[in-house]
BAPA-989345 format. One line per field, with one value per residue (C-alpha): residue in one letter; x, y, z; residue number from 1. Coordinates in steps of 0.5 Angstrom, whole numbers, plus 2048, in hexadecimal, padded with zeros to 3 digits. Each point is the difference from the previous one (the first is absolute). Layout:
BEGIN
type: A, ...
u: X, ...
v: Y, ...
w: Z, ...
seq: NUM, ...
END
This chain:
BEGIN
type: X, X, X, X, X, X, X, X, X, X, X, X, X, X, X, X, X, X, X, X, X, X, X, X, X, X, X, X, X, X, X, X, X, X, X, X, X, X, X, X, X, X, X, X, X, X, X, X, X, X, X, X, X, X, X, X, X, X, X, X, X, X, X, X, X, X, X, X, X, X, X, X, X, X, X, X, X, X, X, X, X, X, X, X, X, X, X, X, X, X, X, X, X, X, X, X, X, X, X, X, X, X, X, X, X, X, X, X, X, X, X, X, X, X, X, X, X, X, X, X, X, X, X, X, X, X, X, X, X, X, X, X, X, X, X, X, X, X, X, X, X, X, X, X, X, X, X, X, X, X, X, X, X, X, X, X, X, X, X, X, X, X, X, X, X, X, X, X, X, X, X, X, X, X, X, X, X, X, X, X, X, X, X, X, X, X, X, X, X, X, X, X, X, X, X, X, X, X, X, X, X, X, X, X, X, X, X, X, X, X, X, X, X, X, X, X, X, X, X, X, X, X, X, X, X, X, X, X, X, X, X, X, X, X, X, X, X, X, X, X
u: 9E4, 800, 806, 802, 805, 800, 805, 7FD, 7FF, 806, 7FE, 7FE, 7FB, 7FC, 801, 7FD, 7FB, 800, 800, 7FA, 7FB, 802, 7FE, 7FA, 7FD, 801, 7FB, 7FC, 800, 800, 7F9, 7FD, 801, 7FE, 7FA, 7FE, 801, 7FA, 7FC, 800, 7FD, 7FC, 7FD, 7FE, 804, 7FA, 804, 800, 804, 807, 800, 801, 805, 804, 7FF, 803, 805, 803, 801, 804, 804, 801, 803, 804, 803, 803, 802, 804, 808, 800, 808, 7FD, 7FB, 806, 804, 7FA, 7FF, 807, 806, 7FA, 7FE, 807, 801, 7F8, 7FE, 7FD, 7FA, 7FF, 7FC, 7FC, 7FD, 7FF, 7FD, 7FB, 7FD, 801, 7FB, 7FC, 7FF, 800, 7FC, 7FD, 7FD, 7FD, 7FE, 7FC, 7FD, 7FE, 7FD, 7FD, 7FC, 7FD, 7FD, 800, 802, 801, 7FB, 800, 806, 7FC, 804, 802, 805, 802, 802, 804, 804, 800, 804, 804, 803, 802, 803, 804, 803, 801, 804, 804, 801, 803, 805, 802, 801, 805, 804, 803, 801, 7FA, 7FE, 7FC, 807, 803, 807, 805, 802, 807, 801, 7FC, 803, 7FB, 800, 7FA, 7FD, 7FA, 7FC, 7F9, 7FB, 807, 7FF, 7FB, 7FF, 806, 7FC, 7FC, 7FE, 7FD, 7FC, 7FD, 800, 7FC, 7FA, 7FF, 800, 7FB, 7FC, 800, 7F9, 7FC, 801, 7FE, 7FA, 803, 7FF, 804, 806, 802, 802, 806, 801, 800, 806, 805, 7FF, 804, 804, 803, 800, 804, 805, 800, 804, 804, 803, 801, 804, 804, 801, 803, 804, 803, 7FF, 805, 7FC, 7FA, 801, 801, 7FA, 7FB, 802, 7FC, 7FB, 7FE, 7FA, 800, 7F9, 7FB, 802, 800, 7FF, 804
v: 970, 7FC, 802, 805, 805, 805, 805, 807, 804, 803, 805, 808, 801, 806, 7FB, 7FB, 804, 802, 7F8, 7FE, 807, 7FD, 7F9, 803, 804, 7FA, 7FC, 806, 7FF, 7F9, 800, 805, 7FB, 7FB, 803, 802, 7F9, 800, 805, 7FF, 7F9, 802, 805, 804, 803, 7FE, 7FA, 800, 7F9, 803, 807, 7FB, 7FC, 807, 803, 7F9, 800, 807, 7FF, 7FA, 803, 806, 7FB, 7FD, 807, 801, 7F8, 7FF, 802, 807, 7FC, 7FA, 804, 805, 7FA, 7FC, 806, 7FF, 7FB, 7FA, 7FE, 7FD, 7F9, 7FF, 7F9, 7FF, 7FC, 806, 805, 7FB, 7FF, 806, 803, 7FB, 801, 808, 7FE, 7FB, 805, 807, 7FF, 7F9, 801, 807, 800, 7F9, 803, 806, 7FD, 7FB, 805, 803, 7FA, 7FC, 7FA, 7FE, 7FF, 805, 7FE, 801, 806, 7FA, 7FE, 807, 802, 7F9, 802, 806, 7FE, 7FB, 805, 804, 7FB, 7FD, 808, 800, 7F9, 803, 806, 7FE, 7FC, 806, 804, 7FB, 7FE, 806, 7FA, 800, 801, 7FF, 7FD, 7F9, 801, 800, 807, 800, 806, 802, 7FB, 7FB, 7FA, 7FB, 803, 7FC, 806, 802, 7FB, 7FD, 7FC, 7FC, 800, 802, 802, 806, 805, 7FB, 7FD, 808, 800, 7FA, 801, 808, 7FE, 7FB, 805, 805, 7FD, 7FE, 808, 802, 7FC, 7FB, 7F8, 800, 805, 7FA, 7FC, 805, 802, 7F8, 800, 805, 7FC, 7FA, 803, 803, 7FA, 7FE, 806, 7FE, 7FA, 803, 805, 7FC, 7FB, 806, 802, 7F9, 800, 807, 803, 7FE, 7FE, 7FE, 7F9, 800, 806, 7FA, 7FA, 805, 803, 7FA, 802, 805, 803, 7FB, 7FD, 7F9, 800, 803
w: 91F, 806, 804, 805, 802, 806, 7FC, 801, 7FB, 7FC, 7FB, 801, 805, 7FB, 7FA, 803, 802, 7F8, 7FE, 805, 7FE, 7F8, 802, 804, 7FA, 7FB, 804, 800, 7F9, 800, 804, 7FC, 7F9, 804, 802, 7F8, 7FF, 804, 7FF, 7F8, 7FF, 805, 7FD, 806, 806, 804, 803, 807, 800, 7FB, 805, 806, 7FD, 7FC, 807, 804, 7FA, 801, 807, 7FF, 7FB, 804, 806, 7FB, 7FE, 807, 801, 7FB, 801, 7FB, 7FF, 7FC, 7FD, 7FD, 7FE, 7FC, 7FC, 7FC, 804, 802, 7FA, 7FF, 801, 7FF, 7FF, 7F9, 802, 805, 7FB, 7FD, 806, 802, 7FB, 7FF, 808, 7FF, 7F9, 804, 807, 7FD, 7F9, 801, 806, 800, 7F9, 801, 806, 7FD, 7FB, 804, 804, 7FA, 7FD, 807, 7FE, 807, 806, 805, 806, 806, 805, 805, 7FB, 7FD, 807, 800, 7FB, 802, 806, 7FD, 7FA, 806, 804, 7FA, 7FE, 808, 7FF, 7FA, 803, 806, 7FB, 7FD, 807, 802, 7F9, 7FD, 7FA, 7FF, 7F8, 7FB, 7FB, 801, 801, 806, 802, 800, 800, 806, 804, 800, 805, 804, 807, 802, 805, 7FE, 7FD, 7FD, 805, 7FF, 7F8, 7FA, 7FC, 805, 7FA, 7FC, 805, 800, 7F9, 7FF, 805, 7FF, 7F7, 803, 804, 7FA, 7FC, 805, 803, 7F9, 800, 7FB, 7FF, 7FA, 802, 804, 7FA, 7FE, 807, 801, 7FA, 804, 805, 7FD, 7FC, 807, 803, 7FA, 801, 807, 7FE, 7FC, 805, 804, 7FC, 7FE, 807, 802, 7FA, 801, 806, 806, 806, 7FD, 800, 807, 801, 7FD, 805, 805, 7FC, 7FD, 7FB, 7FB, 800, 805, 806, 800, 7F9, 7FA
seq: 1, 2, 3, 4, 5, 6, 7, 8, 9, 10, 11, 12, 13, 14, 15, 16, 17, 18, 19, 20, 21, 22, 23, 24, 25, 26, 27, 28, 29, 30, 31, 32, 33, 34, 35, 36, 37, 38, 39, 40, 41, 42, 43, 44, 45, 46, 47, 48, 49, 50, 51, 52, 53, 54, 55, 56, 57, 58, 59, 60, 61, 62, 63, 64, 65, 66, 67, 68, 69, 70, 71, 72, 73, 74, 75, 76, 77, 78, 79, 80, 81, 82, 83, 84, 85, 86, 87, 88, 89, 90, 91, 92, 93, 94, 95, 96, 97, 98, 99, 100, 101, 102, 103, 104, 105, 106, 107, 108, 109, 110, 111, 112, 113, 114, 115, 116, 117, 118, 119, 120, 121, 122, 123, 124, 125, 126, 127, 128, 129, 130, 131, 132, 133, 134, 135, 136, 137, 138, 139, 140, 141, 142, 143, 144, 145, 146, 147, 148, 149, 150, 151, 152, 153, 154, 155, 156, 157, 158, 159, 160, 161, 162, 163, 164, 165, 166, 167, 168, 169, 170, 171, 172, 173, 174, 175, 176, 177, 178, 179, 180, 181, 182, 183, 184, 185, 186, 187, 188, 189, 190, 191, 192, 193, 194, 195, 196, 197, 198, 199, 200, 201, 202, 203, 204, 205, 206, 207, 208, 209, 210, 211, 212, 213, 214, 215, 216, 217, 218, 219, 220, 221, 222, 223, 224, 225, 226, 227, 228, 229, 230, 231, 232, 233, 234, 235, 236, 237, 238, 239, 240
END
């Protein structure tokens, strides 16, 4: 989501710790199902590409674990799914099939039968700081929107309102920006041309999301018609 709040965390300290621990293993898993998504195409564990990105990957998983506010991760687990846009799950279902079972598996096998020419290390060094800063990007959004969610809706129950701090202040739409270059970054770590199409794919479906949101944020959300007469564009400035 695109908003902000300066609340403070409301629920127990030690449930939040528990609720943070869940989510932390959940991506330990998530990373090791990623990396047999890898490992199988490829045939071989012998693939120095897929350790630096599992390593990469885990590390930023780990970030997201501690960022993101304990109290939205409880609600989502049961009371945030109410009020859910039905054009939402599509959506979302169909990048989580693209970034985490298209790209790793393309990838894979794309290793094993090298359908790709070789990505010289200049470039995969690239890609590897641009992956790093578009998780820094969406990180930062997360540490400063306790809203921050991977559900469309307005979290009326949690007080939900417009704050503009953080990297809000120069796009709406921060988390998606991240999003979209650190996916774009994935294949060209993994040494993979082809990767690329699928990654490409869940780039426009955020950016499709992204219009969405944000027409259900100016319908819904007090405050937010107001928010865009300063934050004038949504994921690029001076252009969208």
């Amino acid at each position: 989501m695109t908003t902000t709040s300066d609340k403070s965390n409301t629920i127990p300290k030690r449930q939040s710790m528990r609720v943070t621990l869940g989510y932390g293993l959940k991506n330990f898993f998530g990373v090791a199902f990623y990396g047999l998504l890898l490992f199988i195409p490829a045939g071989t564990l012998a693939w120095p590409h897929a350790w630096v990105y599992l390593a990469l990957f885990l590390i930023v998983l780990i970030a997201s674990s501690i960022t993101t506010d304990p109290e939205l991760l409880r609600d989502e687990r049961g009371v945030g799914q109410t009020g859910r846009k039905g054009w939402d799950l599509g959506l979302v279902s169909t990048y989580g099939i693209l970034t985490t079972i298209a790209v790793p598996i393309l990838a894979g096998f794309d290793w094993r039968y090298g359908w790709s020419a070789d990505i010289p290390l200049w470039l995969i060094i690239l890609a590897v700081i641009i992956y790093a800063l578009g998780w820094a990007f969406g990180l930062w959004a997360m540490a400063v929107n306790r809203f921050f969610s991977k559900i469309v809706r307005i979290q009326h129950e949690r007080g939900h309102h417009v704050i503009d701090k953080g990297p809000y202040r120069y796009v709406r739409h921060p988390g998606y920006v991240g999003g979209i270059i650190h996916n774009l970054g994935t294949p060209i770590i993994l040494g993979s041309w082809w990767a690329l199409i699928p990654a490409a794919l869940a780039g426009l479906l955020m950016v499709i999301r992204t219009g969405l949101e944000d027409r259900t944020l100016q319908d819904e959300l007090e405050g937010y018609k107001g928010y865009t007469e300063h934050v004038h564009y949504r994921l690029i400035p001076g252009i969208w």
